[in-house]
PyMOL Python script that loads the backbone (N, CA, C, O; Angstrom):
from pymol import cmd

cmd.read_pdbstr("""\
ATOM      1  N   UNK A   1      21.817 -26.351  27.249  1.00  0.00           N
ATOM      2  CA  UNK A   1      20.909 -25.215  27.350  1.00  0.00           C
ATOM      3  C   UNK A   1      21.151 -24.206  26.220  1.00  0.00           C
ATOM      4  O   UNK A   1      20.381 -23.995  25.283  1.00  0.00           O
ATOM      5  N   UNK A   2      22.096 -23.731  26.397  1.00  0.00           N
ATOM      6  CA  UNK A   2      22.507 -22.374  24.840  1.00  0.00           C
ATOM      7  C   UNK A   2      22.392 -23.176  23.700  1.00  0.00           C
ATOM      8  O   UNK A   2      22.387 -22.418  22.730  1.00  0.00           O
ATOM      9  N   UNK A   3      22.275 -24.634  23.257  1.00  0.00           N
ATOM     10  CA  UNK A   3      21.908 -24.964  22.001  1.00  0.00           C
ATOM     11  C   UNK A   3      20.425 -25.006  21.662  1.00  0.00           C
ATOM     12  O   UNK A   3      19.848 -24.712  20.616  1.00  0.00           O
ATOM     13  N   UNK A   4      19.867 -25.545  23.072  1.00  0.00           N
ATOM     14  CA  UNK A   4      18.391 -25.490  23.139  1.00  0.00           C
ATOM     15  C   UNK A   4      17.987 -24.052  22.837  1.00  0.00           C
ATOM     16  O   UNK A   4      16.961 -23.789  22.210  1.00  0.00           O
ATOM     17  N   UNK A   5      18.539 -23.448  23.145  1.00  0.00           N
ATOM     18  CA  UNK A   5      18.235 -21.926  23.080  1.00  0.00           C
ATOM     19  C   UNK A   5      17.981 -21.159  21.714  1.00  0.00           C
ATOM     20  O   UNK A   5      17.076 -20.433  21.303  1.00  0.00           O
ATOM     21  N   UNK A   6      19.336 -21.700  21.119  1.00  0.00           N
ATOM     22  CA  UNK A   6      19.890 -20.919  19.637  1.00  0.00           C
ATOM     23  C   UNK A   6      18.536 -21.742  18.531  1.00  0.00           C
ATOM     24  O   UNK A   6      17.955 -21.158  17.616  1.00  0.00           O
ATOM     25  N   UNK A   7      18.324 -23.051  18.912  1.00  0.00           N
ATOM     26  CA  UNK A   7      17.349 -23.713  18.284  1.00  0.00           C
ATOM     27  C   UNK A   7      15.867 -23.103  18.314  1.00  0.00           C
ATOM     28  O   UNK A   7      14.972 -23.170  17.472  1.00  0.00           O
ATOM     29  N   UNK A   8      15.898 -22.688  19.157  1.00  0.00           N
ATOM     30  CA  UNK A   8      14.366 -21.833  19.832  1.00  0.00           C
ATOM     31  C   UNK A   8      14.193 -20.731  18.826  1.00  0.00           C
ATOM     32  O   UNK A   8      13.283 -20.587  18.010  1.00  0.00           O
ATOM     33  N   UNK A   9      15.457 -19.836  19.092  1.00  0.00           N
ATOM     34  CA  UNK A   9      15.484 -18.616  18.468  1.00  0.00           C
ATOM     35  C   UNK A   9      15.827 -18.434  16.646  1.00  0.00           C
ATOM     36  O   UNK A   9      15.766 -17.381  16.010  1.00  0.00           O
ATOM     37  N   UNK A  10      16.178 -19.778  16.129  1.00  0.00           N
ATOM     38  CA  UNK A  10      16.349 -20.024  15.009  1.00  0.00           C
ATOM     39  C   UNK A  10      14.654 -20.313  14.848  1.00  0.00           C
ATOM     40  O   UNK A  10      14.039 -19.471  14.192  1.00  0.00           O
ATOM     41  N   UNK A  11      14.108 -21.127  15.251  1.00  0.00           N
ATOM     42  CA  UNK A  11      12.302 -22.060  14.913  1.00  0.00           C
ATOM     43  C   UNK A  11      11.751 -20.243  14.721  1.00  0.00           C
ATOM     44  O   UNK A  11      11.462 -20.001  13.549  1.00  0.00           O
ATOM     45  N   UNK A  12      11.594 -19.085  15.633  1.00  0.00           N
ATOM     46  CA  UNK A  12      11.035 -17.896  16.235  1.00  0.00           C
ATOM     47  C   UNK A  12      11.517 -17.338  14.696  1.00  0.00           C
ATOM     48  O   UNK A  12      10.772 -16.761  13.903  1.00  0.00           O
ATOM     49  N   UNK A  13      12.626 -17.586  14.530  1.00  0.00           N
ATOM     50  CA  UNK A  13      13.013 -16.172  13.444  1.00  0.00           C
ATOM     51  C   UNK A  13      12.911 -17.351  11.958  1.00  0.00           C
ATOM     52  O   UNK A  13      13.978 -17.325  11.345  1.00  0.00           O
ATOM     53  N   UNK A  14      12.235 -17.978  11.546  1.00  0.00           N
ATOM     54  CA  UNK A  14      12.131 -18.721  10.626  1.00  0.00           C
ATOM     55  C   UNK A  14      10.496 -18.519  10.236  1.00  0.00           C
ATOM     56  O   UNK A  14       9.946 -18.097   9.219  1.00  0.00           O
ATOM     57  N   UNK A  15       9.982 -19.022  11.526  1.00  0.00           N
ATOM     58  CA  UNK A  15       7.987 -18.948  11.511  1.00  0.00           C
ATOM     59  C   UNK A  15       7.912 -17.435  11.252  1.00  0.00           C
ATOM     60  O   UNK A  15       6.922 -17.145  10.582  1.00  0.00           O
ATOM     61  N   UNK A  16       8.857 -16.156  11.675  1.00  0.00           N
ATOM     62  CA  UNK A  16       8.676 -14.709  11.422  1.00  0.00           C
ATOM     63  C   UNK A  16       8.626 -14.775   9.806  1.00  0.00           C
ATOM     64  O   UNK A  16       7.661 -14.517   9.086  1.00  0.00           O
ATOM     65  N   UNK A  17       9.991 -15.211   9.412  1.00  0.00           N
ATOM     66  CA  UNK A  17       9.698 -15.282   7.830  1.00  0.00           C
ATOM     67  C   UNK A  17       8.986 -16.178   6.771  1.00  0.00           C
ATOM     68  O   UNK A  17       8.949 -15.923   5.567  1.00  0.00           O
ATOM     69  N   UNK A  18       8.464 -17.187   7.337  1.00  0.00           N
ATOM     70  CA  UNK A  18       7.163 -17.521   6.515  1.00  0.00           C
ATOM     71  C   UNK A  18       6.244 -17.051   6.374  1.00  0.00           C
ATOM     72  O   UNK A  18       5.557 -16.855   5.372  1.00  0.00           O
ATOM     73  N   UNK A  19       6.105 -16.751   7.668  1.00  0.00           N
ATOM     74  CA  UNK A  19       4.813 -15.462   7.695  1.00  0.00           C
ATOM     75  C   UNK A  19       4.639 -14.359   6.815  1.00  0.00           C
ATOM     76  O   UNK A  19       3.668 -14.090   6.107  1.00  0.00           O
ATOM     77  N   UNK A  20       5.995 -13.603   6.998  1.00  0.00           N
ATOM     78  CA  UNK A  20       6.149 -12.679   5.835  1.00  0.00           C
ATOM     79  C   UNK A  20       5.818 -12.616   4.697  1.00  0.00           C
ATOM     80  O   UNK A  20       5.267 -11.659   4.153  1.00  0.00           O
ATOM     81  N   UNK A  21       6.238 -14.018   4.040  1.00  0.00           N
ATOM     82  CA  UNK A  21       6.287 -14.371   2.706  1.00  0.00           C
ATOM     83  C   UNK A  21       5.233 -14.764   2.682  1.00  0.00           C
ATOM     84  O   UNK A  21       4.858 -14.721   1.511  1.00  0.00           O
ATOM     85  N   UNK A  22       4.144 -15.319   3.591  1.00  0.00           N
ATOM     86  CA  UNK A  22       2.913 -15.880   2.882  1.00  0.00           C
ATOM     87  C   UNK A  22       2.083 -14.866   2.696  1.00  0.00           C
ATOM     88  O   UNK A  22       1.319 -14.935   1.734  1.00  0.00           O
ATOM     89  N   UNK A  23       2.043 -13.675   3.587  1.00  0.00           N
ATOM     90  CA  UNK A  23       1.040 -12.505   3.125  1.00  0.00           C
ATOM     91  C   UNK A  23       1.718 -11.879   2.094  1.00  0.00           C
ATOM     92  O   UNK A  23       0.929 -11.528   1.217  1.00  0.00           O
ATOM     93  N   UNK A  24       3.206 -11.522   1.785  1.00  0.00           N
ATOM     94  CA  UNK A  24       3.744 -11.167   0.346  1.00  0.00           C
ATOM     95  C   UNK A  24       2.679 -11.799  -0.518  1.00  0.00           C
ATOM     96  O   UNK A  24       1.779 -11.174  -1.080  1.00  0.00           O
ATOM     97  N   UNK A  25       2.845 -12.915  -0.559  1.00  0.00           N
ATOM     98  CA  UNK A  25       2.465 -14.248  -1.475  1.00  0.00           C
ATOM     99  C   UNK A  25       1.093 -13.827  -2.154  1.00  0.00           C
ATOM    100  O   UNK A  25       0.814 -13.719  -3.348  1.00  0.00           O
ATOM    101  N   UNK A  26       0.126 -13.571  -0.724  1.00  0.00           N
ATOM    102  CA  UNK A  26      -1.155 -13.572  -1.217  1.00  0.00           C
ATOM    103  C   UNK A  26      -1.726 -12.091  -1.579  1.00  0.00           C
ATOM    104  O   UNK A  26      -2.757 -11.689  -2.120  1.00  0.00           O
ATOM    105  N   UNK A  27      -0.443 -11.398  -0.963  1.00  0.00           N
ATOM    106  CA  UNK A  27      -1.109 -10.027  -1.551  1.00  0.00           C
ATOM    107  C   UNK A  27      -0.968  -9.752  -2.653  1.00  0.00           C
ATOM    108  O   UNK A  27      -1.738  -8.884  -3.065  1.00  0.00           O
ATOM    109  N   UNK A  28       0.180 -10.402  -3.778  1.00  0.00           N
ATOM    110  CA  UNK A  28       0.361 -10.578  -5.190  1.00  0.00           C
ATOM    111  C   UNK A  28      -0.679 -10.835  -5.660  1.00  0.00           C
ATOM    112  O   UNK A  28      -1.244 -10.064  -6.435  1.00  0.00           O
ATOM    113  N   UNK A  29      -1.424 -12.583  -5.108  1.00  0.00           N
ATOM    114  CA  UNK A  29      -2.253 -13.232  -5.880  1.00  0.00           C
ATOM    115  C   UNK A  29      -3.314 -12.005  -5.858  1.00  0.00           C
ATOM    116  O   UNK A  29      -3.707 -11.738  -6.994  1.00  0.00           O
ATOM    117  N   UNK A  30      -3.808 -11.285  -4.951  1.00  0.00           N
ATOM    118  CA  UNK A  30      -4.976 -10.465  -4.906  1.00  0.00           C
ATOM    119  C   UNK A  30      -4.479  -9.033  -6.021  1.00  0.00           C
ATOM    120  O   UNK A  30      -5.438  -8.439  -6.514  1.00  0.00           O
ATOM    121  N   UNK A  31      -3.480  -8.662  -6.287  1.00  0.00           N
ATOM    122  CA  UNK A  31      -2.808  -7.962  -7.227  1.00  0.00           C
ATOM    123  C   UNK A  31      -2.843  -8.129  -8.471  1.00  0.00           C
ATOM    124  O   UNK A  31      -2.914  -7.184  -9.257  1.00  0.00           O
ATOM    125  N   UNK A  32      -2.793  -9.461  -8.852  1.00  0.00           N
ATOM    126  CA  UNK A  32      -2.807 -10.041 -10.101  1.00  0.00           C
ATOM    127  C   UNK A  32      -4.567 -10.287 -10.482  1.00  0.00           C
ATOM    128  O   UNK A  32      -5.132  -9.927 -11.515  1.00  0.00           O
ATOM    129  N   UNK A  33      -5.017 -10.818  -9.611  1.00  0.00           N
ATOM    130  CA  UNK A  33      -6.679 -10.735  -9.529  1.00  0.00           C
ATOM    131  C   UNK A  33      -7.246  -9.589 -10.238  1.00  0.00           C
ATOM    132  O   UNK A  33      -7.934  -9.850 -11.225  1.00  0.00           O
ATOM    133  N   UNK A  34      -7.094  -8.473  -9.937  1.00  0.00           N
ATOM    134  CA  UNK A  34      -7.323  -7.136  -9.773  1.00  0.00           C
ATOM    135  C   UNK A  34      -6.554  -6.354 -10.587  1.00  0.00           C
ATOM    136  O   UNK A  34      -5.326  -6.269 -10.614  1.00  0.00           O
ATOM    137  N   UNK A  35      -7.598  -5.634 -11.429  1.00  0.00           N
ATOM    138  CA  UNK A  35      -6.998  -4.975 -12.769  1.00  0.00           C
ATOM    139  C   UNK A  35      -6.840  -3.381 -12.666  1.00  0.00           C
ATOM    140  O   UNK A  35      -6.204  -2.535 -13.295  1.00  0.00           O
ATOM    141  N   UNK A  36      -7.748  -3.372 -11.541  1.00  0.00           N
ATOM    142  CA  UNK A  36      -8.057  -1.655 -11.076  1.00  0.00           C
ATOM    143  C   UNK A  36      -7.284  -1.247 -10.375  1.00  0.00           C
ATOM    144  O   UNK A  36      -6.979  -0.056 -10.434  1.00  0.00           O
ATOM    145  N   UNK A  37      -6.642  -2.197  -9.372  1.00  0.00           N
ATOM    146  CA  UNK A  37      -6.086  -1.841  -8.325  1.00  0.00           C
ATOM    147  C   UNK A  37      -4.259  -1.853  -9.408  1.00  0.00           C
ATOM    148  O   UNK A  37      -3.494  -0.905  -9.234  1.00  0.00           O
ATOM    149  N   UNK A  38      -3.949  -2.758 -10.186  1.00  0.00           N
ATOM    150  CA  UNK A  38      -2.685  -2.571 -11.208  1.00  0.00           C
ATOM    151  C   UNK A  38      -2.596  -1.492 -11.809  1.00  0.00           C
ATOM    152  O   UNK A  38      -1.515  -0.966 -12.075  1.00  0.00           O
ATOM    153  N   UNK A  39      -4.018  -0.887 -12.186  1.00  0.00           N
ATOM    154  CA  UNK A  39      -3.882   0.316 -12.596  1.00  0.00           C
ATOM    155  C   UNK A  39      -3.375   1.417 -11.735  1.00  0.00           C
ATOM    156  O   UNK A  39      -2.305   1.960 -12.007  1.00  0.00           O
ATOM    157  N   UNK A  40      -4.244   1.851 -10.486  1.00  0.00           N
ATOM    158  CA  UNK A  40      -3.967   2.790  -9.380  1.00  0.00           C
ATOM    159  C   UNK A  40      -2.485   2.927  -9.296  1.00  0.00           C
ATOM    160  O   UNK A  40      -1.838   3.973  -9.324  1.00  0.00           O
ATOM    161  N   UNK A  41      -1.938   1.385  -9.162  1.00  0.00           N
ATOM    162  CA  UNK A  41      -0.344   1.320  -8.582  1.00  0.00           C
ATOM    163  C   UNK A  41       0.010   1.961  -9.835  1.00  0.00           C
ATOM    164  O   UNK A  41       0.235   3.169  -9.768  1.00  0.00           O
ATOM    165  N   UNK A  42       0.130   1.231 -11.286  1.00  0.00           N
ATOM    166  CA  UNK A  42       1.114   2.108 -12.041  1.00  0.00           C
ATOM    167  C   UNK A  42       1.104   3.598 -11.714  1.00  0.00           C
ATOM    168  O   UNK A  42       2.040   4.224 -11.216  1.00  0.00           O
ATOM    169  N   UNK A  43      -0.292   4.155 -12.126  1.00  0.00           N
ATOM    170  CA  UNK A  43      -0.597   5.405 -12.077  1.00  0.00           C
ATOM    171  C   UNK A  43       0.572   6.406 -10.867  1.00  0.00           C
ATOM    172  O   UNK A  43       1.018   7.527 -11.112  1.00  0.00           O
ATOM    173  N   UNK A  44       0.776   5.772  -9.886  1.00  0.00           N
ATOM    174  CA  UNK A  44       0.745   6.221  -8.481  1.00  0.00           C
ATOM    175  C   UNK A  44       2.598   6.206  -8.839  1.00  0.00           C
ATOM    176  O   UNK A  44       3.241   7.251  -8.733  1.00  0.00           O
ATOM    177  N   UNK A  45       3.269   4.869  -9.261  1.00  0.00           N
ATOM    178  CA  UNK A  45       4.727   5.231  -9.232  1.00  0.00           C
ATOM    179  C   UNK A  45       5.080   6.115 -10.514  1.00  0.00           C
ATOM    180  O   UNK A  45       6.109   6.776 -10.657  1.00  0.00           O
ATOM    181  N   UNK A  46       4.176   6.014 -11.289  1.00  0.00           N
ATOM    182  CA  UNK A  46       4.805   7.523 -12.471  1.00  0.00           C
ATOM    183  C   UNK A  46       4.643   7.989 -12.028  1.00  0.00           C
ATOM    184  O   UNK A  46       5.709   8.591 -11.894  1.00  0.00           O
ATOM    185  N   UNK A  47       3.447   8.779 -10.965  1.00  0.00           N
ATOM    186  CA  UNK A  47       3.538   9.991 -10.662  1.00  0.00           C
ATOM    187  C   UNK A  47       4.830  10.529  -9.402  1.00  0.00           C
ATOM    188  O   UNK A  47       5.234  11.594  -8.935  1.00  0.00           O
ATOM    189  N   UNK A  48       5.114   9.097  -9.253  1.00  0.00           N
ATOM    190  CA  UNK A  48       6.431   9.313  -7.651  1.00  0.00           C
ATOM    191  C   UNK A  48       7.587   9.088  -8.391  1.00  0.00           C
ATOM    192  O   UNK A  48       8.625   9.631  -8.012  1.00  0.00           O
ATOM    193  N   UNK A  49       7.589   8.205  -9.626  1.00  0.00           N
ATOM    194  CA  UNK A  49       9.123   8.024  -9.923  1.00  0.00           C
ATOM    195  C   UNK A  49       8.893   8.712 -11.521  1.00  0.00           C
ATOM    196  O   UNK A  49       9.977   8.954 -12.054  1.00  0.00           O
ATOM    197  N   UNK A  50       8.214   8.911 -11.999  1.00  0.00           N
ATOM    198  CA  UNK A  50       8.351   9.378 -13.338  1.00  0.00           C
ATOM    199  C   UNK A  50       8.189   8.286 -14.533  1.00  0.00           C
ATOM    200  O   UNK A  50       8.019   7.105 -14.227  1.00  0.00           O
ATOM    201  N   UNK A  51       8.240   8.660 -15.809  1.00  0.00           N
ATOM    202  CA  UNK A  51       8.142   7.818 -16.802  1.00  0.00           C
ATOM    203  C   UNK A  51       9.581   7.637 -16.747  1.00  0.00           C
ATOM    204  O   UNK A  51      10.345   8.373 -16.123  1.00  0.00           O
ATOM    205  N   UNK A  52       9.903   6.653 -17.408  1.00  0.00           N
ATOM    206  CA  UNK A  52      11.408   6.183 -17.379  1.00  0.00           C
ATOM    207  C   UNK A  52      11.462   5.313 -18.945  1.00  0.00           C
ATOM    208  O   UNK A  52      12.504   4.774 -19.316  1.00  0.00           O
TER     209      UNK A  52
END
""", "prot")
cmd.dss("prot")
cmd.show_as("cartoon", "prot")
cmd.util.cbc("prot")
cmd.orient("prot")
């Protein structure tokens, strides 16, 4: 039973992080797509982190 278990909760916390990574994934591809929206972002961390 507690191996069946740990196996369960390993499959649960594995499918959590694919998940993660596949909307990471595709929110890049839509990032890279998109020239306006690369712009906004730079714009947005100079104005939060500065020129460097």
């Amino acid at each position: 039973m507690d191996r069946e278990l740990v196996t369960l909760c390993s499959e649960f916390l594995n499918s959590e992080t694919n998940t993660t990574e596949t909307v990471i994934e595709w929110r890049m591809a839509e990032l890279i797509a998109n020239e306006e929206v690369q712009r906004k972002i730079v714009e947005e961390i100079k104005e939060t982190v500065g020129e460097r």
